[in-house]
BAVO-795053 format. One record per residue: x, y, z of N, C-alpha, C in turn. Coordinates in pm, whole numbers, padded with zeros to 5 digits, always signed. Example, Ala and Ser with C-alpha at 12.3 -4.5 7.8 and 13.67 -1.06 7.14 Angstrom:
! BAVO-795053
+01319-00569+00780+01230-00450+00780+01320-00330+00780+01285-00225+00708+01367-00106+00714+01290+00003+00787
! end
This chain:
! BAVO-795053
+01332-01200-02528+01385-01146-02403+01421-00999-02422+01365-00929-02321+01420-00799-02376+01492-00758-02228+01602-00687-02254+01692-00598-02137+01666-00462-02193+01682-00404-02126+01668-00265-02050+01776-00206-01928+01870-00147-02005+01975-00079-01911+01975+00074-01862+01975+00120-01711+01950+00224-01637+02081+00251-01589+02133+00378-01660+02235+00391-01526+02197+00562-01511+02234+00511-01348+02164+00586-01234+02299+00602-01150+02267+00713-01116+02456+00763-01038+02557+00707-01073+02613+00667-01239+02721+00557-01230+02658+00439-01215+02576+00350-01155+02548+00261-01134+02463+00222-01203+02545+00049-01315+02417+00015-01403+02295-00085-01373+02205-00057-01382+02059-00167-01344+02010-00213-01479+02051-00311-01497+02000-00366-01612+01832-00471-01583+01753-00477-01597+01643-00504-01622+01588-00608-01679+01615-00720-01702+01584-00857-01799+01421-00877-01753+01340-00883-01916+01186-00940-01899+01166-01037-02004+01087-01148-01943+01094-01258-02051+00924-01189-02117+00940-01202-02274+00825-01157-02299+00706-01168-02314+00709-01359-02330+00608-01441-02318+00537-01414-02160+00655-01435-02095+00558-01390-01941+00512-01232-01943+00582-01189-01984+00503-01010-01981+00339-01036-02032+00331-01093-02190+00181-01073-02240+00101-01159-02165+00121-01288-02120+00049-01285-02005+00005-01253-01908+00109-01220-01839+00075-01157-01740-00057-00986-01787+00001-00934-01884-00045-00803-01890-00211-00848-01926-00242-00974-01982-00354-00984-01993-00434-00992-01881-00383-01063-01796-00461-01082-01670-00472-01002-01600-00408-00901-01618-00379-00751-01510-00531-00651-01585-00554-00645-01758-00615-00601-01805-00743-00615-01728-00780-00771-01730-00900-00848-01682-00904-00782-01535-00812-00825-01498-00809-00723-01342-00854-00568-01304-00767-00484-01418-00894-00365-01433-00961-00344-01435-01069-00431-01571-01179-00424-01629-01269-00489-01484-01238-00552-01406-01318-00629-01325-01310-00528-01177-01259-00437-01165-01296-00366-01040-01286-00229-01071-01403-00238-01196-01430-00088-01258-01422-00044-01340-01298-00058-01364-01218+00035-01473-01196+00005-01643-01183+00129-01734-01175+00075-01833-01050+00113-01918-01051-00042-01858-00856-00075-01909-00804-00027-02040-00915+00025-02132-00875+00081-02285-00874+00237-02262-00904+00266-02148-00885+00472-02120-00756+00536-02180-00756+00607-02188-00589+00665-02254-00508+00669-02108-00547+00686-01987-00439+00651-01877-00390+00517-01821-00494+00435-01869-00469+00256-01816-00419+00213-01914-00421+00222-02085-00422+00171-02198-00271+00086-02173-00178+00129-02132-00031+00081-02118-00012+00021-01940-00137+00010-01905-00083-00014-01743-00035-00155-01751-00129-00220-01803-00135-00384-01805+00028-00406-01814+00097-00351-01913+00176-00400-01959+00291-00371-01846+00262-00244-01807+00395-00159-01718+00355-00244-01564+00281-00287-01549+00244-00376-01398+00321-00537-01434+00269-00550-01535+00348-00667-01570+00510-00672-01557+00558-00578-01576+00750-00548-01607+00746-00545-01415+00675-00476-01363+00677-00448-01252+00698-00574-01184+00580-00646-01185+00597-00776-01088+00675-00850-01098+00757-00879-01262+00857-00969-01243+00993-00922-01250+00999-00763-01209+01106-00730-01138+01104-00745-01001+01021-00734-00917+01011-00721-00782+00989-00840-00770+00986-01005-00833+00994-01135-00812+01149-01183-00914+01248-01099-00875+01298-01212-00947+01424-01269-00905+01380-01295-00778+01474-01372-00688+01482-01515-00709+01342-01519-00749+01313-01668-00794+01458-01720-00893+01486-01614-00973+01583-01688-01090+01737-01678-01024+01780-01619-00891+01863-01589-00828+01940-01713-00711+02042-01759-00747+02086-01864-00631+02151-01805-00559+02146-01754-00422+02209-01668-00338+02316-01757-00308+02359-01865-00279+02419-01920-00201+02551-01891-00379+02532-01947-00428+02632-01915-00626+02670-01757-00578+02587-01673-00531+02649-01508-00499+02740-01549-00427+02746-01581-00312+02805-01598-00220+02946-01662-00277+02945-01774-00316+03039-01845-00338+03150-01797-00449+03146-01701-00569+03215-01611-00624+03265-01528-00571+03266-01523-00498+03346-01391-00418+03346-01448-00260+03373-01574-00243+03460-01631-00130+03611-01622-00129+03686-01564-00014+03854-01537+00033+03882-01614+00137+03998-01695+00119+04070-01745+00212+04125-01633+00294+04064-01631+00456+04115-01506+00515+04158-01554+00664+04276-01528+00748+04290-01564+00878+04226-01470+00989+04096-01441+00962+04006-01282+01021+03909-01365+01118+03875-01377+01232+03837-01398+01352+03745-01295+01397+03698-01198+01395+03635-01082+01464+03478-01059+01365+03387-01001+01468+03259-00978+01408+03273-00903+01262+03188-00922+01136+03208-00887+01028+03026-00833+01052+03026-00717+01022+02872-00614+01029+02831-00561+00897+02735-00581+00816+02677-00492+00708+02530-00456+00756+02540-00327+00781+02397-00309+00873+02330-00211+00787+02228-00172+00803+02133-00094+00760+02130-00100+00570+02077-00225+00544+02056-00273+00432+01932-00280+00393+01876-00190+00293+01745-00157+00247+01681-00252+00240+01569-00336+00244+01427-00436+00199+01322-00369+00132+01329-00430+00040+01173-00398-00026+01137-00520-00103+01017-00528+00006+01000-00722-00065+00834-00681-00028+00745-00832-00101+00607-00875-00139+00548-00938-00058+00449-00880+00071+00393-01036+00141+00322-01126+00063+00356-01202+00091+00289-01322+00016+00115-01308+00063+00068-01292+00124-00038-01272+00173-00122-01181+00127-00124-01037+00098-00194-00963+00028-00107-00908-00076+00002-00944-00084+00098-00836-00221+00108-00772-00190+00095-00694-00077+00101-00553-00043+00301-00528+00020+00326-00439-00044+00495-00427+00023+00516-00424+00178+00650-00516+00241+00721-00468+00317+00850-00408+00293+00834-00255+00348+00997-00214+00335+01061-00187+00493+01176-00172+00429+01272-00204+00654+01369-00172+00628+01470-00206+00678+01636-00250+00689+01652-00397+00820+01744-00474+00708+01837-00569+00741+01942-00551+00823+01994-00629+00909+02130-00636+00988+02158-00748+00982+02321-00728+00910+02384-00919+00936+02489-00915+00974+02541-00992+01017+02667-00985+01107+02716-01149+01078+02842-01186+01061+02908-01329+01069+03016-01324+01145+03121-01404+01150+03235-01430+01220+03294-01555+01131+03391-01518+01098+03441-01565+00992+03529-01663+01045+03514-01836+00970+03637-01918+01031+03654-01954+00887+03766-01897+00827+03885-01940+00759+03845-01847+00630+03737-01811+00579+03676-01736+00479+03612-01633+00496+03632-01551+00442+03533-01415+00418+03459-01420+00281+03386-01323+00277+03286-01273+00148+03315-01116+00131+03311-01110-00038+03273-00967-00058+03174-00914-00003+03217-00772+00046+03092-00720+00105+02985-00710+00078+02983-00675-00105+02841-00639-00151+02810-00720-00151+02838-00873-00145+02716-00986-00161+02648-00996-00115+02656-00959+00067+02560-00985+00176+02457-00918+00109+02429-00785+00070+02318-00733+00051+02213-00763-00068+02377-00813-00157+02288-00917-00285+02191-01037-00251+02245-01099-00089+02145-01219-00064+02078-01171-00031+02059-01067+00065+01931-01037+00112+01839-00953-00017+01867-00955-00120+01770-00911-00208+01714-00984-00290+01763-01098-00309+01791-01220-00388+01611-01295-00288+01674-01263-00187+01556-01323-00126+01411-01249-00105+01439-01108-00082+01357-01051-00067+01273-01044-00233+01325-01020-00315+01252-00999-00445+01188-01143-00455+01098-01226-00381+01003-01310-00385+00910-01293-00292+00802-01346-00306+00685-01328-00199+00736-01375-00089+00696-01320+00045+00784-01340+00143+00666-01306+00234+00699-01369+00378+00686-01323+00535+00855-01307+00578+00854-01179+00654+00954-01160+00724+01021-01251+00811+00942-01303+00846+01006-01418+00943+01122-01503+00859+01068-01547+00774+01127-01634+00695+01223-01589+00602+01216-01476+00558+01340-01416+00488+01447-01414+00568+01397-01373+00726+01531-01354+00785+01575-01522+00844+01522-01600+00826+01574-01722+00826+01672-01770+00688+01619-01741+00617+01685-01807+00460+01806-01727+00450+01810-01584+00484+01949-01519+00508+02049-01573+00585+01982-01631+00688+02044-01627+00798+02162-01800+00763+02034-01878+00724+02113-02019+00638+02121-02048+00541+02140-01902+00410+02255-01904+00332+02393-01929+00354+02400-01816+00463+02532-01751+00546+02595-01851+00563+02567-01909+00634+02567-02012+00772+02616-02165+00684+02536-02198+00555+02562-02305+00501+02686-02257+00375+02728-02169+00336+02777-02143+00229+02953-02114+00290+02940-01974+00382+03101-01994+00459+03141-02051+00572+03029-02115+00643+03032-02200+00762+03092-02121+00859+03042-02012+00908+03141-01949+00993+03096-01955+01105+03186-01909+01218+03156-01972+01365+03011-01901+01418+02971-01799+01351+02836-01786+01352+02777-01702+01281+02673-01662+01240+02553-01560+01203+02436-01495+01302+02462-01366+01247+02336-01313+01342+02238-01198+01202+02121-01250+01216+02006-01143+01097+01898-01089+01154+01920-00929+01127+01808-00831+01210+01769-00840+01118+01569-00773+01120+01515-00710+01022+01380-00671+01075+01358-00489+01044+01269-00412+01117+01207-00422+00966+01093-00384+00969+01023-00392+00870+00862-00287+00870+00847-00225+00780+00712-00169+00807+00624-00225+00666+00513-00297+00723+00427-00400+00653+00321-00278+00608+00281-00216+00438+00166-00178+00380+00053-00233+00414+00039-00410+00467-00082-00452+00503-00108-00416+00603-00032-00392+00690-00086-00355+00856-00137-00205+00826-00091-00098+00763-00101+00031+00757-00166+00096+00623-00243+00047+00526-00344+00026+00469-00459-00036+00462-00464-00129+00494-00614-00246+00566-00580-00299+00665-00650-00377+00709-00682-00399+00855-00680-00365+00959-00575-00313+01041-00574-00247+01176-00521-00122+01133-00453-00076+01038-00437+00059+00937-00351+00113+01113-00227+00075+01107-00166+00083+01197-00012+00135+01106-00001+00305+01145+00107+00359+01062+00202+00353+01174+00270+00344+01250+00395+00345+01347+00388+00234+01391+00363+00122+01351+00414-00009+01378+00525-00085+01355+00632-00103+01417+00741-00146+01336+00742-00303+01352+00831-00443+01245+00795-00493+01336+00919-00581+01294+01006-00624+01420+01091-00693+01415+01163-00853+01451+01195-00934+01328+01279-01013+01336+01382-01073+01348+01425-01181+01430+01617-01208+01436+01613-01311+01456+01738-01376+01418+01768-01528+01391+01936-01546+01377+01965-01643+01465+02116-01655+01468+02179-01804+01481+02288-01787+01447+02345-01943+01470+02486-01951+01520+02558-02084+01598+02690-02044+01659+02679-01987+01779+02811-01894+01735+02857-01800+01844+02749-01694+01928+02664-01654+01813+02551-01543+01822+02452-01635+01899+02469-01742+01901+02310-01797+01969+02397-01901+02110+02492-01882+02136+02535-01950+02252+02565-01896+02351+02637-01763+02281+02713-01683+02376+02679-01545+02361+02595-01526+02527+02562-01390+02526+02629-01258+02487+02753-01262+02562+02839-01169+02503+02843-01112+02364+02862-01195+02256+02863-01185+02131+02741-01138+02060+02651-01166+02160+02469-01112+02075+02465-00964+02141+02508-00946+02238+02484-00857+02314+02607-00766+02236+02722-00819+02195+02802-00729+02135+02779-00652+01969+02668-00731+01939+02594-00737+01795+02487-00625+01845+02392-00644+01900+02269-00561+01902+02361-00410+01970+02445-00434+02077+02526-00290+02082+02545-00211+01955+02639-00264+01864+02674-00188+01760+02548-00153+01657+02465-00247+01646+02376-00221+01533+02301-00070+01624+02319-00056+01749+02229+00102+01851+02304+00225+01870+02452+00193+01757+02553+00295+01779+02523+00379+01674+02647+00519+01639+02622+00550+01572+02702+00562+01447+02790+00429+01475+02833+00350+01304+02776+00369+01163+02807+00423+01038+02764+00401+00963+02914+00379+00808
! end
């Protein structure tokens, strides 16, 4: 197992790669070169195999991540009633479909009955999830009933705009496409007021 620690503004990113999966992987990435052209022994590819390999199973490793265990470490007994907002939360996740990246921003919003969460977690789930192959749709579902199953609160609401590499590299090669998902539960999906009081703030100029 090897780690690898980055710190970057103060902030440490530590890096865990299992190594058995690295040389595999890097072999097949080799074969992958060698097979649409290229010759994977050049002095500029000679190390790719390996550096694509670290790559993918950083940007998958949500898989080893239980969002709902985030969540639950940093649960507070709180008597707080009112919309709780962490908005404009970076994505950078894998369609499952061509590999090709979606990046966006997230919006989540809860309403808290009897518990709160640390703030940073919200954004830990939504990365937790996103660092696996994904359709948007469905990320913003699994966010949405983490939330929802972990502090049970009187509701959840999950934005997410997204700009898809597959749409704007192959196929319809469509660069200003944005494209957006939402999913809610409770309060957010019964009562207009409250959705309508959600999509207000997420159009303000809060930050």
């Amino acid at each position: 197992m090897e780690i690898k620690s980055n710190n970057i503004g103060g902030y440490e990113n530590i890096d865990t790669y299992d190594q058995e999966k690295i040389d595999t992987l890097a072999s097949y990435y080799k074969n992958i070169l060698n097979e649409i052209g290229e010759n994977a022994d050049r002095e500029g590819l000679k190390d790719s195999p390996v550096r694509i390999a670290k790559s993918i199973q950083y940007l998958t490793q949500g898989y080893d991540i239980n969002p709902h265990e985030l969540l639950k470490k940093a649960m507070f007994k709180e008597d707080y009633k009112q919309m709780v907002i962490v908005k404009d939360i970076e994505i950078f996740s894998l369609c499952e479909h061509h590999m090709l990246p979606f990046i966006g921003k997230a919006h989540v919003a809860y309403i808290p009955d009897g518990h709160i969460v640390g703030l940073s977690k919200i954004p830990r789930v939504v990365d937790a999830y996103a660092r696996r192959l994904q359709v948007q749709e469905r990320l913003t579902t699994q966010i949405k009933n983490c939330i929802q199953e972990t502090l049970n609160p009187i509701g959840v609401a999950v934005v997410i705009e997204a700009h898809h590499l597959c749409m704007m590299m192959r196929g319809v090669q469509k660069q200003n496409s944005v494209s957006t998902t939402s999913d809610f539960t409770g309060a957010f999906l019964n009562e207009s007021k409250t959705r309508s009081e959600f999509i207000s703030l997420l159009g303000s100029n809060l930050r």
